[in-house]
C-alpha positions in Angstrom: 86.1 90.4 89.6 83.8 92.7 88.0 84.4 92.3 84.8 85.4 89.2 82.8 87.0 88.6 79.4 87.2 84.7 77.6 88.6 83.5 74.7 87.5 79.6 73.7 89.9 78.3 71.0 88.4 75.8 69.0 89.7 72.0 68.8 88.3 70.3 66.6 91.5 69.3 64.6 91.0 71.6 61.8 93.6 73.9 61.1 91.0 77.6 60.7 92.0 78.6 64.1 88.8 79.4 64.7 87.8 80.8 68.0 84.8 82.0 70.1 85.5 85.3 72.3 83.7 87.5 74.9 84.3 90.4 76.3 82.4 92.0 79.1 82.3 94.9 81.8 80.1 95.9 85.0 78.5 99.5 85.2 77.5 99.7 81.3 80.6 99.2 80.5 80.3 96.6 77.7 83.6 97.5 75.8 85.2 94.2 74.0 88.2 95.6 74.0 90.7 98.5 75.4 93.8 99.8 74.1 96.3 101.0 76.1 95.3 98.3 79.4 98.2 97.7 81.3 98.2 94.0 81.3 100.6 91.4 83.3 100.7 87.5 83.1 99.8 85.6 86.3 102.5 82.7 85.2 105.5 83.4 84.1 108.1 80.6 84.1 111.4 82.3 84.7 110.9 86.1 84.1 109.0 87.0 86.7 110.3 89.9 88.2 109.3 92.1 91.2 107.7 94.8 89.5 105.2 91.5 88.4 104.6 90.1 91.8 103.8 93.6 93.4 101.2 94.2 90.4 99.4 90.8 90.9 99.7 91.6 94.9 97.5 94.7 94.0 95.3 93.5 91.1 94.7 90.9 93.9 94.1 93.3 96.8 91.3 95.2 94.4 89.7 91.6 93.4 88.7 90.8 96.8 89.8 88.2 99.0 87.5 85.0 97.3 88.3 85.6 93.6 90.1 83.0 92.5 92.2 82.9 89.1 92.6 80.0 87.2 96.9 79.2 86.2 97.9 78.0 83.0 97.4 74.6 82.1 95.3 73.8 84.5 91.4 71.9 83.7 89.1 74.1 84.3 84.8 73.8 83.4 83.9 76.9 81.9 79.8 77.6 81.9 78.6 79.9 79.0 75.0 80.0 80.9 77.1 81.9 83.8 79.4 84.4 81.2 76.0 85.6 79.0 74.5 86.1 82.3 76.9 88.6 83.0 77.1 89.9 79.8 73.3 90.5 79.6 73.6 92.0 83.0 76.9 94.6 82.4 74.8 95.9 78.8 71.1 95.7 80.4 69.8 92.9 77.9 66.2 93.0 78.4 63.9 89.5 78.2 63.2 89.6 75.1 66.9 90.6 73.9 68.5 87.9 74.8 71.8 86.4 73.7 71.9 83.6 71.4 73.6 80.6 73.0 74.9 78.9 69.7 73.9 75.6 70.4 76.9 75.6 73.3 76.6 72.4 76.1 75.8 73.6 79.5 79.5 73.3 80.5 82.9 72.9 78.6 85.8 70.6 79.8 89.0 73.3 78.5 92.8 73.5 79.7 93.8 77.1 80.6 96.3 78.5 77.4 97.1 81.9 79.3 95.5 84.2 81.7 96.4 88.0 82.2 95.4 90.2 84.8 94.2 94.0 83.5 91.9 96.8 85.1 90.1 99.6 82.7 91.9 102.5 82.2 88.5 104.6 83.0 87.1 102.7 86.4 90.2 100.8 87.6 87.3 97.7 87.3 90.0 95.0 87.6 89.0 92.0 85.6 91.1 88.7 84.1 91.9 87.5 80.3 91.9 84.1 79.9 92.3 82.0 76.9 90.7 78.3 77.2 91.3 75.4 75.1 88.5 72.5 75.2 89.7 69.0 75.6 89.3 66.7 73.1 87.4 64.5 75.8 84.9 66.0 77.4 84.0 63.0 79.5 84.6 64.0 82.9 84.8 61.0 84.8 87.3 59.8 82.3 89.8 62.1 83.1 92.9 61.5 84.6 94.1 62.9 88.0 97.0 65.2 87.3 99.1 67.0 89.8 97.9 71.2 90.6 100.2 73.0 88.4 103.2 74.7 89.8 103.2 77.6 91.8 104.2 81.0 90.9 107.1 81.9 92.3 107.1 83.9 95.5 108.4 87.5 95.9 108.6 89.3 99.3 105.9 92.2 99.2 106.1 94.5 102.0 102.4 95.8 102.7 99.8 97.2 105.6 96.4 97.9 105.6 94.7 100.5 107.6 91.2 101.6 107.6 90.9 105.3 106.1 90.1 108.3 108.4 88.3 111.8 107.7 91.8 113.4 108.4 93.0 110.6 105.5 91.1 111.8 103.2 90.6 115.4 103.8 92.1 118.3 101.6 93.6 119.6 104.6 95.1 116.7 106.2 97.5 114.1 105.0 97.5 110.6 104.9 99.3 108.9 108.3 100.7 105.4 109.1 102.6 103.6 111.7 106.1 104.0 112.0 106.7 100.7 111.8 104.6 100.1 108.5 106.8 103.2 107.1 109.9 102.0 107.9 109.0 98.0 106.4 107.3 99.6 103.3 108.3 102.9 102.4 112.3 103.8 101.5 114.2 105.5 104.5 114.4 108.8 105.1 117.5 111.0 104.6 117.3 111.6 108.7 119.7 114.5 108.4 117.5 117.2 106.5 115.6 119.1 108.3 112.7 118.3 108.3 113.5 115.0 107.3 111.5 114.4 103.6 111.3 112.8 100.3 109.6 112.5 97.1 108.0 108.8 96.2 107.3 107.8 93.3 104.1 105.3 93.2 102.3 103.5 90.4 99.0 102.3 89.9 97.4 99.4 87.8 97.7 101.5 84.5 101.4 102.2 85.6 100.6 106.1 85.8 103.1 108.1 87.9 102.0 109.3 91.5 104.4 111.7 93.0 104.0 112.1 96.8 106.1 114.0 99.5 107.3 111.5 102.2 104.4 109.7 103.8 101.4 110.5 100.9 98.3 112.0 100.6 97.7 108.9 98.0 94.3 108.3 99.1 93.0 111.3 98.5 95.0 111.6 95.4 93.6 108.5 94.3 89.4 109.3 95.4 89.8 112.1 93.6 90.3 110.8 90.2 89.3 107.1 90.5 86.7 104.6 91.8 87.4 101.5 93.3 85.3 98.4 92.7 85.9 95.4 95.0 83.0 93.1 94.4 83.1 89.5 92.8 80.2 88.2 91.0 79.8 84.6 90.3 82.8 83.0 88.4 81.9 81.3 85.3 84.8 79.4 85.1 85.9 76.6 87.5 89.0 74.8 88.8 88.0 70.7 87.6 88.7 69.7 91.1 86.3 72.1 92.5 83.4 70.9 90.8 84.0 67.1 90.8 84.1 67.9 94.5 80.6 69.3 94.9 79.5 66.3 92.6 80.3 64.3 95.3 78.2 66.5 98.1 75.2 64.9 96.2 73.0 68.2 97.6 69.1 67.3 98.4 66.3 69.3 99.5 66.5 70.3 102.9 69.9 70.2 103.2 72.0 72.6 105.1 74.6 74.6 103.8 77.2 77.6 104.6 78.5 80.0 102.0 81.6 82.7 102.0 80.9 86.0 101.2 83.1 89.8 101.5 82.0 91.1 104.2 81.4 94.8 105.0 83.4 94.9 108.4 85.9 92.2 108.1 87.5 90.1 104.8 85.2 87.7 105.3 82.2 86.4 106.3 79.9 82.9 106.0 76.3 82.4 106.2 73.9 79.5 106.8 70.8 78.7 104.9 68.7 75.7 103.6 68.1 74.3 100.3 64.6 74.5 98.9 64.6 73.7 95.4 66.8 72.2 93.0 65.9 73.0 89.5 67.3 74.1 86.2 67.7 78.1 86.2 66.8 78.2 82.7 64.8 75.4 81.4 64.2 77.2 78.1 67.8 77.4 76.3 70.2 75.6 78.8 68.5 72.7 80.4 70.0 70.4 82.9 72.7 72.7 84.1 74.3 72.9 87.6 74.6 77.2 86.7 72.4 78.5 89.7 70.1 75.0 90.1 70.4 75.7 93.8 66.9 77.4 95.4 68.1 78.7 98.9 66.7 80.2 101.6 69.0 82.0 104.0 69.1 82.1 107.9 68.7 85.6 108.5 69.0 89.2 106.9 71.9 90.7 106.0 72.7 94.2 104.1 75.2 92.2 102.4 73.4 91.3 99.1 72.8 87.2 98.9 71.3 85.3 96.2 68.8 82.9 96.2 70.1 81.0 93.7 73.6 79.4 94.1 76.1 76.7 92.4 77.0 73.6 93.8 80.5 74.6 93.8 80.0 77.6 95.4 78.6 75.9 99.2 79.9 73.4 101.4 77.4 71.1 103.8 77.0 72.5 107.2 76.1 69.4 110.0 75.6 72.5 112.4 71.9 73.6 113.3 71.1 76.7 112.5 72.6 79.4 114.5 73.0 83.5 114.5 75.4 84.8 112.3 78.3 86.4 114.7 79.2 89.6 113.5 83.0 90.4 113.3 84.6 91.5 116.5 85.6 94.9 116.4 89.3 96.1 116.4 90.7 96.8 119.4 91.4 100.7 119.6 94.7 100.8 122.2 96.7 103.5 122.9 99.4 101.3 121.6 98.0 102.4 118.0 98.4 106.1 119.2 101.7 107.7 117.8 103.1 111.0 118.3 102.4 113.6 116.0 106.6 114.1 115.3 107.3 110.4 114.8 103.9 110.0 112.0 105.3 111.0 108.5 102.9 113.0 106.5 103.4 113.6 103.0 101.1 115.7 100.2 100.2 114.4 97.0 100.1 116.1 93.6 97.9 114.8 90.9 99.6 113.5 87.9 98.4 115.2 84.9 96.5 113.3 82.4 
């Protein structure tokens, strides 16, 4: 995600109500809060409806593949070390600005109250709301196993991806798609009118109108008003099972490691390195925390940005030796992709006034 927001409620057993919040953005954005965000809860028990599940499908799709939201009432460790990094980073806090940390332990022990997913209205930066509540207990090995949460329920959402084209996203073209992926996601077409076309109606994260005629030009609808961020910085706030795990990995010095990152050609990719140093990121204000205690040293370039500081939770061992990093196979280009210029639909797209 690129942006964040938290809310900490305290429980202490007074009755104030009293509660700690953040809010933070990427790209100078530092804004605590914005009216008029579209926002849609990840859980919802019975009233879910479709309109829902295809939202979270997209606020999802602009995340990126590894972000991971926490569900409601699940444990969760939440690191303030990790959310005033990013704050300091998203309004340029310079060293000797720094935030105050309020005395805060290097991690919190919290249950998950309510989570929303919501993207600013300006950048379409997707980013998650979510309310924590500490335990009363924050003795971690003394809690008690308790089953995952429930699953959301499941809704069918018909969807294709396609990587984009100059003719895509030129002013002259229009945007083009398989047959097949128009006839599983888009509504038919009346095949008697000549030629055969409709109007769709689509809606983005703010749930602004986009009309297009038959198969869109949404892309370049889209590009030409908005920016897409798909990135995910490191997540300050972690499922309890995660971290208890990589307690157990017991990393040393020396040890290998592999790591998941977006990659630039496919979803996905991992890389090897080595760990050279395990030390306290900050031995000033938050002193033996696991945030970044990781010193790494990686197996080979890469354009894709890497750190060389990581969390525990955020590697798994690798027995392999090290090894060259494959990169990802291209796709195939067969003629079987190839489709005739009368059976592509091609829509234009008109701008929605603001």
């Amino acid at each position: 995600m690129t942006s964040s927001e938290v809310s900490i409620k305290d429980n202490c057993g007074n009755q104030r109500g009293d509660s700690f919040s953040s809010g933070f953005s990427d790209h100078n954005d530092a804004r605590n809060n914005v009216e008029g965000q579209k926002s849609h809860p990840t859980v919802s028990a019975a009233g879910r409806d479709a309109e829902t599940a295809l939202y979270t499908e997209l606020w999802h799709a602009c995340a990126g593949p590894l972000v991971t939201v926490p569900r409601e009432r699940e444990r969760v460790f939440y690191f303030p070390q990790g959310h005033i990094e990013q704050v300091e980073a998203s309004t340029n806090q310079v060293a000797d600005q720094q935030m105050p940390v309020y005395n805060l332990p290097s991690k919190i022990l919290c249950r998950v109250i309510h989570v929303q997913l919501k993207a600013e209205p300006d950048t379409d930066e997707v980013f998650a709301q979510v309310t924590l509540l500490p335990e009363p207990s924050q003795d971690e090995n003394a809690v008690e196993k308790e089953p995952p949460p429930p699953p959301p329920p499941r809704f069918q959402v018909h969807s294709f991806c396609k990587t984009l084209t100059a003719s895509d996203t030129s002013t002259h073209g229009g945007f083009s798609v398989l047959r097949r992926h128009a006839d599983e996601c888009l509504p038919p077409l009346d095949m008697s009118r000549q030629p055969p076309t409709q109007e769709l109606v689509a809606k983005d994260l703010h749930a602004n109108e986009w009309r297009f005629r038959h198969i869109f030009r949404v892309w370049f609808a889209l590009l030409a008003t908005s920016k897409f961020y798909i990135t995910s910085p490191a997540e300050f706030i972690v499922p309890f099972d995660q971290y208890m795990e990589s307690v157990k990995n017991n990393y040393s010095i020396g040890m290998r490691f592999k790591m998941r990152f977006e990659g630039e050609e496919a979803p996905e990719q991992r890389f090897t390195g080595t760990i050279i140093g395990i030390e306290d990121a900050d031995t000033k204000r938050w002193r033996d925390s696991k945030w970044r205690s990781l010193k790494v040293r990686w197996d080979e370039t890469s354009t894709i940005p890497r750190p060389d500081r990581v969390s525990p939770w955020k590697i798994e061992p690798a027995l392999a030796p090290p090894a060259l990093n494959p990169l990802p196979m291209p796709r195939p280009k067969g003629r079987s992709n190839m489709v005739p210029r009368l059976q592509t639909p091609v829509l234009t797209g008109k701008v929605p006034q603001k």
